[in-house]
C-alpha positions in Angstrom: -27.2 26.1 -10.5 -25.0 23.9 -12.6 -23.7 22.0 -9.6 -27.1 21.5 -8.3 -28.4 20.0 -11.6 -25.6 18.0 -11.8 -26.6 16.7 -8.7 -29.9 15.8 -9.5 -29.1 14.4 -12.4 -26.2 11.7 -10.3 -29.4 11.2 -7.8 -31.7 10.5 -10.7 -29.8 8.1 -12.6 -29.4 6.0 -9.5 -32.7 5.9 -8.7 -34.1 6.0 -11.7 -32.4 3.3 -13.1 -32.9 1.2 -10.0 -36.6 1.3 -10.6 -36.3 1.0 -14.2 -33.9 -2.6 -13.9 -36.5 -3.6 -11.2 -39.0 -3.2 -13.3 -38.4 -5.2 -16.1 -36.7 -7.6 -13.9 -40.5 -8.6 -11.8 -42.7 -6.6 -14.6 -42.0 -8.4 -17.2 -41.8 -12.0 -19.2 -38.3 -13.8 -18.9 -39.1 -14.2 -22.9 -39.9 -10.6 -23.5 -36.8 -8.8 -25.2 -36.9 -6.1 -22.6 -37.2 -8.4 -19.7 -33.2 -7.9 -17.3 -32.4 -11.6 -15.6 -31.8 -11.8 -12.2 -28.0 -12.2 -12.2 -28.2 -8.8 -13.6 -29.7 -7.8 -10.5 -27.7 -9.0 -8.8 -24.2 -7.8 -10.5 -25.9 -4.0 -10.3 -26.5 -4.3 -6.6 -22.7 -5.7 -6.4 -21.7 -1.9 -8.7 -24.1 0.1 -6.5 -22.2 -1.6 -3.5 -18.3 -1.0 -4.9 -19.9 3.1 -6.1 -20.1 3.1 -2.3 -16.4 2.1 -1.3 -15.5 4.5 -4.5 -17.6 7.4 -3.5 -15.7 6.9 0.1 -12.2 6.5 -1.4 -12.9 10.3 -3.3 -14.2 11.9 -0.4 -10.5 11.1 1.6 -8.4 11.3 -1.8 -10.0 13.8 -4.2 -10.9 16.7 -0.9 -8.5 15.8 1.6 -5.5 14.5 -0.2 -5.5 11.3 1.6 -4.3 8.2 -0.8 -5.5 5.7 1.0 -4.8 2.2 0.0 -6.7 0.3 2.6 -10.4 0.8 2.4 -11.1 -1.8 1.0 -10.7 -3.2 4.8 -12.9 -1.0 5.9 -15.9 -2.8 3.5 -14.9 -6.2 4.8 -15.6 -4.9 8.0 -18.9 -4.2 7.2 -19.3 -7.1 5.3 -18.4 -9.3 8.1 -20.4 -7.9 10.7 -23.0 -8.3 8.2 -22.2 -12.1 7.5 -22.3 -12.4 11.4 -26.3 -11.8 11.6 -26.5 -13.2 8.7 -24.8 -16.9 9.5 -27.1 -16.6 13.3 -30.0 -16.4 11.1 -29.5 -19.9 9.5 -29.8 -21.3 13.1 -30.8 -25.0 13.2 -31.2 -25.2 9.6 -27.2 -25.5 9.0 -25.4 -28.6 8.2 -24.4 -29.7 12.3 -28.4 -28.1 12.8 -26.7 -26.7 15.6 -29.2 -23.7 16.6 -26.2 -21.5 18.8 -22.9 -22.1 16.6 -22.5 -21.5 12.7 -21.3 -24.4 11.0 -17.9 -23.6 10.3 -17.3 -23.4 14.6 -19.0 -26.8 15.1 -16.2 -28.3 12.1 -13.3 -26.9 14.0 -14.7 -28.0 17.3 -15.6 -25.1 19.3 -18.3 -25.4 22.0 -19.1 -22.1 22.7 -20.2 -18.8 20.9 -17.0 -16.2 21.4 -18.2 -12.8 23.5 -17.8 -10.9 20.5 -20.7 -12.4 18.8 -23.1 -11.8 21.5 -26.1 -9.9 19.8 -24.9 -10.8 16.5 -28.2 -12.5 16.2 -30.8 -9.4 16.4 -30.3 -7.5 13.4 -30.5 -3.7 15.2 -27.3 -4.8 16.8 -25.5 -5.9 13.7 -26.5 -2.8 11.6 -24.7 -1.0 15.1 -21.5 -3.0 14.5 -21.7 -2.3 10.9 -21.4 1.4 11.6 -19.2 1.4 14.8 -16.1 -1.3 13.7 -14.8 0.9 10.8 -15.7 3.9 12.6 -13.8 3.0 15.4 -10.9 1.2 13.7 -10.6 4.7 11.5 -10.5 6.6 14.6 -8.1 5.3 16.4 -6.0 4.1 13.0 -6.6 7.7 12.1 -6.0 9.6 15.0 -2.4 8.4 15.4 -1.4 9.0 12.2 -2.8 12.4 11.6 -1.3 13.8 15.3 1.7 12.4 13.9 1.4 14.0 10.4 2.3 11.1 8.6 1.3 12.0 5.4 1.9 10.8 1.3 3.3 7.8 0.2 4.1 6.6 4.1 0.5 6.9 4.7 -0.9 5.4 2.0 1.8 2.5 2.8 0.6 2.1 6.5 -3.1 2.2 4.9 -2.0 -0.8 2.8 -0.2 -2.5 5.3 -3.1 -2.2 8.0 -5.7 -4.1 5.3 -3.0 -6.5 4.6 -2.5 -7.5 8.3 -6.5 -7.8 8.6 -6.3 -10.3 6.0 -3.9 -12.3 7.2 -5.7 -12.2 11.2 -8.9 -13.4 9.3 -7.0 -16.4 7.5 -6.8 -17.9 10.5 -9.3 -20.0 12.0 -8.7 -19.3 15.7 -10.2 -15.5 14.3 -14.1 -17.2 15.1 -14.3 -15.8 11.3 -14.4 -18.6 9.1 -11.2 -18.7 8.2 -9.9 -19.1 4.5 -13.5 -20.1 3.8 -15.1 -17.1 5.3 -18.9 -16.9 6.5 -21.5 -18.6 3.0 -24.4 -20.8 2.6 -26.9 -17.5 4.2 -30.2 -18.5 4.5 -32.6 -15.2 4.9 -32.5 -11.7 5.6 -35.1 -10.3 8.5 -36.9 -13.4 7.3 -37.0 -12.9 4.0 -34.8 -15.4 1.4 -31.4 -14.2 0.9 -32.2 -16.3 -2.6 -35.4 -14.7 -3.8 -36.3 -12.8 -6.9 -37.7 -10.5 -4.6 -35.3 -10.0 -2.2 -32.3 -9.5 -4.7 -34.8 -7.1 -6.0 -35.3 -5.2 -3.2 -31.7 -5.3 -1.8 -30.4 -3.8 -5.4 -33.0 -1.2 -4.8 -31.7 -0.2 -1.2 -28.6 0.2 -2.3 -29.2 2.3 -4.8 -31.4 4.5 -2.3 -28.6 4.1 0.1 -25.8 5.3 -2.3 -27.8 8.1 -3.4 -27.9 9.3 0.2 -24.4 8.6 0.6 -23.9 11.0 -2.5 -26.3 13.9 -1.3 -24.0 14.3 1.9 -20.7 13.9 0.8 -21.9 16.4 -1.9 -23.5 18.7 0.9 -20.5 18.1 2.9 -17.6 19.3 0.6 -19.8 22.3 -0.4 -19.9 23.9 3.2 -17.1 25.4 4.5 -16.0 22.3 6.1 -15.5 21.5 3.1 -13.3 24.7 1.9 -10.8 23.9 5.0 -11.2 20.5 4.0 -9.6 21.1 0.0 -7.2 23.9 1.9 -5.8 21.3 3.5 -5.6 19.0 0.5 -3.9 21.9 -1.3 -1.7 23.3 1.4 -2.2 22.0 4.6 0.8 24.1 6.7 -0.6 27.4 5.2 -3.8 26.4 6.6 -2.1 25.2 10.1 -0.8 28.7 10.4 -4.4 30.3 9.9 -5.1 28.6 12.7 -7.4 25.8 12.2 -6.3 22.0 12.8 -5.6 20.1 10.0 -5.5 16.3 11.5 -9.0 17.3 12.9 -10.3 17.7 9.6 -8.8 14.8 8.4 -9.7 12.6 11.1 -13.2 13.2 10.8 -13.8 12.7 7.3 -11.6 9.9 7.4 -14.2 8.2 9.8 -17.3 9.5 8.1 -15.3 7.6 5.1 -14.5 4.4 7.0 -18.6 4.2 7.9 -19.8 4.6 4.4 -17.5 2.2 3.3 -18.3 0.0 5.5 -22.4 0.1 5.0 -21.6 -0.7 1.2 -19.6 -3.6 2.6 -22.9 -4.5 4.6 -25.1 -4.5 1.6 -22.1 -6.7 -0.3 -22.3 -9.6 1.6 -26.4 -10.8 1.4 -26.1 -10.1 -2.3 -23.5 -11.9 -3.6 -23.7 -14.5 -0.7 -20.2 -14.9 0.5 -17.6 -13.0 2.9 -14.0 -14.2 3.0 -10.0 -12.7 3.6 -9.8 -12.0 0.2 -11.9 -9.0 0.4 -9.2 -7.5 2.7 -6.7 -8.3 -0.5 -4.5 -4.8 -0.6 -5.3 -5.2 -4.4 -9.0 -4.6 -3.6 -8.3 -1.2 -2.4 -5.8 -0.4 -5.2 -8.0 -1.1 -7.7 -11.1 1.3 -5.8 -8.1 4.4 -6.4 -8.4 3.1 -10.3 -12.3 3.2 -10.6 -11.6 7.1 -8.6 -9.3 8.3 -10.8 -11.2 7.1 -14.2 -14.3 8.8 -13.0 -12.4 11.6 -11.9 -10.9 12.3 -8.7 -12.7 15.1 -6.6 -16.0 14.4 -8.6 -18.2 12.6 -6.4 -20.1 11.4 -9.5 -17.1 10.4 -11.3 -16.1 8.0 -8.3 -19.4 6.2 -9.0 -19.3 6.0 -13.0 -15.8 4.9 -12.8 -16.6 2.0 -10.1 -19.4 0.9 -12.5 -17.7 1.0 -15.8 -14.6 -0.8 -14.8 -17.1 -3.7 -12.8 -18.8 -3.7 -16.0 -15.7 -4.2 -18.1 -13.9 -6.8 -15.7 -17.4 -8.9 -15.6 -17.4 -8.9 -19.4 -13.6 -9.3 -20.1 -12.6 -12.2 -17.3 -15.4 -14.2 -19.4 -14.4 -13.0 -22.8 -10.4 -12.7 -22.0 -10.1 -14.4 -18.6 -6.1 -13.8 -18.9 -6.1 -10.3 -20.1 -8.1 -8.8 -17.3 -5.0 -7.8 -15.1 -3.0 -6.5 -18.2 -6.1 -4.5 -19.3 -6.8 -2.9 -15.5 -3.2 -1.6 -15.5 -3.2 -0.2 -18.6 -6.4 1.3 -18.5 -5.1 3.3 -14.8 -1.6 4.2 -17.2 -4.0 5.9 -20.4 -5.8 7.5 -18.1 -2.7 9.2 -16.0 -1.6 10.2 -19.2 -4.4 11.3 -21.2 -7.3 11.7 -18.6 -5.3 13.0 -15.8 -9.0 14.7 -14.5 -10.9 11.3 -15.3 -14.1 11.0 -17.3 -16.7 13.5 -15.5 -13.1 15.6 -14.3 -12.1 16.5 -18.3 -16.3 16.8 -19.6 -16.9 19.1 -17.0 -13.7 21.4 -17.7 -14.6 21.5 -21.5 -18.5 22.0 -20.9 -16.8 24.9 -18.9 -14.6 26.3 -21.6 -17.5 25.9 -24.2 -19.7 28.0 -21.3 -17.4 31.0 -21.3 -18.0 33.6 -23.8 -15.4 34.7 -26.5 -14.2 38.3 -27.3 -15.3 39.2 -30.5 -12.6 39.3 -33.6 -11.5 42.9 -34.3 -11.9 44.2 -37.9 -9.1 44.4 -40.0 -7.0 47.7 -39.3 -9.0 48.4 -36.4 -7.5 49.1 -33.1 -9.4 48.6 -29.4 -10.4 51.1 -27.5 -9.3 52.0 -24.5 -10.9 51.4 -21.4 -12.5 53.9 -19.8 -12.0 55.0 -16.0 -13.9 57.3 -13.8 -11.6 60.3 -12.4 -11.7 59.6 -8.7 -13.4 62.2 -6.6 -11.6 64.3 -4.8 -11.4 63.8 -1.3 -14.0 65.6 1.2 
C-alpha cells in the first residue's frame, strides 16, 4: 500500500504540476503575481526532459548494477533524430530557401540529401528512428559486452568512451549532422510554431505525461519478478547464473528498454530548447545524470527524477548568480552526498519513515523480568 501511494503521489506531482504551471502560464495576466513566464516553461519541460535520461540511468544503475557513463549519447540520439524532422520541416523557408537540403548542407556544398535522411521529413518515421537508433545501438553495444561479462569500472569506461567517440563523429561535418554547430533555427512542429506560447505549453505538458508513463513502467517493471532476477543480479549475479537464469539477458534487455527512454526524453529536448549539437554527447553530460541519480537516491525511481530537477534548478540559478562556482559546487554536492547521503534524498526519508513505522517494545518495569515465551508441546507422532 505504501509503495503504491508513493506512486501516485510521483504520478501526481508530475501531472499535477504540469497543469498547474500551464495554467497560470495561458490563464493568467503577465502582471498578475501568480502568473509563471514562458521561459519558465520552457526550463520545466527541459527538467521533465533530463528526469527522463535520470529515471533511465536508475533503472540500469540502481536494479541492475550497471554504472553507465554514456547515456547521455543515447538522448542525443534522440535528439538528433528529432532535429532531423525538425530541420525538413523549415523547407524553403531556410536561409539558401532550398526546399530538399537544410541549410547547413547547402553552406558546405552538398547537392544531395544522404540515404539516411530519407523519410526524415514525415514525422511517423522520425518518432520510429527516435525509438529504433538507441535501441539498436544499446543492443548490439550491449550484447557484446554483456556475453563478454565485462562488468564495473571497465564497463562504465567503455560506456564513457562510446559517447565520447559519438561526439567526436558528430564534430565533423562530413557526419550530414551539422557539425560543431549542430541542427538550430527549427521552424514548427506538425505545423504548429516551435516558438509559440502554446506550443512550449503544450510540449512541457507532454513531457510531463510522457515521463509519468515512463515512471509507471519502470516502477511496474522492477516490481515483477523480472524485476527480482533483475536486483539478484545487481546483488550477486554468479549466484544467480548458477540458479540457472541468464544474467546478460536480463541486462541486455533493460539496458535497451533504457537506451529508448532515454532517448524519447532526448526527442522532446530538442523542439524545446531549439538547438541539437556534439556537446550533448559531452562524457560530462552523462556523469553529471549518475550525480542527479545518486542525490535523489539510487534505486528510487522517484528520487532519479527529484534529483534531476533540483540540481537543473540549482545550476540554472547558480551559473547566473556564481557563473564560476557552478563546477566547484556540482562536485562537491556528489562528495556530501557520498558521505552523508549515501541512500540520496527519497533513499534516507524513506528508511527513517520506515524506522518511525515499526513499532517499539515496551520499557520493562523496574525489577521486572520478561517472561518467557511460550511453546506448544509438539504432538506426538500418529
Amino acid at each position: 500500500m505504501q509503495r503504491d501511494a508513493h506512486s501516485a503521489l510521483t504520478v501526481g506531482l508530475i501531472l499535477g504540476g504540469a497543469l498547474l504551471m500551464a495554467v497560470l502560464d495561458l490563464g493568467t495576466a503577465a502582471t498578475s503575481a501568480l502568473h509563471v513566464p514562458d521561459f519558465v516553461v520552457s526550463l520545466v519541460g527541459k527538467y521533465l526532459c533530463y528526469a527522463m535520461l535520470a529515471l533511465a540511468v536508475d533503472l540500469v544503475w540502481g536494479f541492475a548494477g550497471i554504472l553507465t557513463l554514456g547515456h547521455a549519447a543515447f538522448f542525443a540520439l534522440g535528439g538528433y533524430a528529432m532535429g532531423m524532422y525538425l530541420m525538413r520541416e523549415i523547407g524553403a523557408r531556410g536561409v539558401y530557401a532550398n526546399p530538399h537540403l537544410p541549410d547547413f548542407m547547402v553552406f558546405i556544398g552538398w547537392k544531395e540529401l544522404p540515404w539516411y535522411w530519407f523519410g526524415s521529413n514525415h514525422f511517423w518515421f522520425a518518432m520510429i528512428l527516435v525509438v529504433l537508433v538507441p535501441g539498436l545501438l544499446a543492443f548490439v553495444f550491449g550484447f557484446l559486452a554483456f556475453r563478454s561479462r565485462v562488468t564495473g569500472v571497465y564497463l562504465s569506461i567503455m560506456t564513457q568512451a562510446l559517447t565520447y567517440a559519438l561526439m567526436l563523429a558528430f564534430f565533423r561535418n562530413d557526419m550530414g549532422f551539422g557539425g560543431n554547430n549542430g541542427m538550430t533555427d527549427f521552424k514548427d512542429i506538425l505545423g504548429f510554431p516551435v516558438s509559440a506560447r502554446t506550443t512550449e505549453v503544450g510540449l512541457m505538458l507532454l513531457s510531463a505525461a510522457i515521463l509519468a508513463a515512463q515512471f509507471l513502467l519502470a516502477r511496474w517493471l522492477v516490481r515483477s519478478r523480472f524485476g527480482q532476477v533483475l536486483v539478484a543480479v545487481r546483488d550477486a549475479e554468479s549466484r544467480t547464473r548458477f540458479l540457472g537464469y541468464r544474467p546478460e539477458s536480463y541486462k541486455l534487455f533493460v539496458f535497451v528498454l533504457s537506451a529508448v527512454m532515454a532517448g524519447i526524453g532526448g526527442a522532446l529536448y530538442v523542439p524545446q530548447v531549439g538547438i541539437i549539437n556534439p556537446s550533448e554527447f559531452a562524457p560530462g553530460n552523462s556523469i553529471e545524470a549518475v550525480i542527479w541519480v545518486a542525490l535523489g537516491g539510487r534505486g528510487t525511481l522517484s528520487g532519479a527524477i527529484l534529483g534531476a530537477v533540483l540540481v537543473n534548478f540549482a545550476k540554472s540559478w547558480s551559473t547566473t548568480a556564481f557563473p564560476g562556482l557552478w563546477l566547484y559546487a556540482l562536485g562537491g554536492l556528489f562528495i556530501a552526498v557520498t558521505l552523508f547521503l549515501p541512500r540520496g534524498i527519497v533513499g534516507s526519508l524513506a528508511a527513517g519513515l520506515s524506522r518511525l513505522s515499526q513499532p517499539s517494545a515496551a520499557p520493562l518495569a523496574v525489577g521486572a523480568r520478561p517472561e518467557p515465551a511460550c511453546h506448544a508441546a509438539p504432538e506426538p507422532a500418529p
